[in-house]
N, C-alpha and C positions, 0 to 999 in steps of 0.2 A: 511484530517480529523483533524489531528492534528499539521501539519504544519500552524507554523507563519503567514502565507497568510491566504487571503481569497477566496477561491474558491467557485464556483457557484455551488452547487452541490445538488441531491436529499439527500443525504445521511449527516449524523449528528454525533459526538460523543456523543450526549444523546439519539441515539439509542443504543447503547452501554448499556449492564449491567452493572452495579455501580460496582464500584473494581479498582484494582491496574493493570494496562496492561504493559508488560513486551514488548520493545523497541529491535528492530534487524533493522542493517540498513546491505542490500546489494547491491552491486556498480559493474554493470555488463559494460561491454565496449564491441561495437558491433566489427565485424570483423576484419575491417580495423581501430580501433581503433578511430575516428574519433567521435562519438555519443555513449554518458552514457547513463544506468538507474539506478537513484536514487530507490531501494525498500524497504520501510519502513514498516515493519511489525508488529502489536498489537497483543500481547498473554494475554490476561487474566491469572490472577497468577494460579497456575495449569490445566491451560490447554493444551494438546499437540498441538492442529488445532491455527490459528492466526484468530480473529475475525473481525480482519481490516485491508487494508493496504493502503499507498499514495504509488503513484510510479509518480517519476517526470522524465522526457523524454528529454535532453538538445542533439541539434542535431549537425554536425558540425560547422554550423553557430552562434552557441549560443544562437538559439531559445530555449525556456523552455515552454512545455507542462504539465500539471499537473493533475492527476485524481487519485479519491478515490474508492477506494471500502469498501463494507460492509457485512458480512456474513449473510445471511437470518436466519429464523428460520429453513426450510426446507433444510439447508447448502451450496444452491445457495448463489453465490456472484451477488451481484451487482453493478454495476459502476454508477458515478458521474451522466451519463444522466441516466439513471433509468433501461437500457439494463442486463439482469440477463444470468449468463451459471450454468453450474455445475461446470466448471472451471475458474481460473483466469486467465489462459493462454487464453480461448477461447475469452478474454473479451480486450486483448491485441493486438495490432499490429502484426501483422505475424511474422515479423523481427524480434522482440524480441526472438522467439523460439533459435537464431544463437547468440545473446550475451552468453559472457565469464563472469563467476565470476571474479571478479580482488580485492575484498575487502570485507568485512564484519566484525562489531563491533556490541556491543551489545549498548544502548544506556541510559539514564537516565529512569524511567519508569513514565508513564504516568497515573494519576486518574479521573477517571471518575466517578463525581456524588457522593455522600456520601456512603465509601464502609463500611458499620457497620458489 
């Protein structure tokens, strides 16, 4: 959503409410160490839940996967092809439930829209 790229996605950062969105990036590495996930998370400035997030998918080979999600109004997420859960895991590849945290930084913060 808010990566440099252009993805093909239902989902927009001008769905997004207008404001200042505070930047978390975590860096999970599967098992055997072999394939990352990129997780970049959007927090709206005071808010505790993340309204957005990209998570990019690079697998041993160095293919790179990439899909967004966007928090509903009803607090469903939904992803890049328009597929909605109650969770962002349910919305993920199974495999991902077995990656390891290896890294986490917080990141520049991102605006959306005119936040008056």
């Amino acid at each position: 959503m808010f990566l440099p790229i252009e993805v093909q996605s239902v989902n927009n950062a001008g769905q997004l409410k207008a404001g200042e969105y505070a930047v978390h990036c975590a860096v999970y590495a599967s098992p055997d160490q072999k394939s990352t996930v990129l997780h970049y998370e959007y927090k709206r400035a005071g808010l505790a839940d993340a309204e957005a997030c990209d998570v990019l998918f690079i697998d041993g080979a160095g293919a790179v996967r990439v899909c967004d999600f966007i928090r509903m109004p009803d607090r469903s997420w939904r992803d890049s092809f328009g597929a909605r859960a109650d969770s962002l895991l349910a919305l993920l590849p199974p495999e991902i439930a077995e990656y390891r945290l290896v890294d986490e930084r917080a990141l520049p913060s991102q605006i959306v829209g005119d936040p008056k």
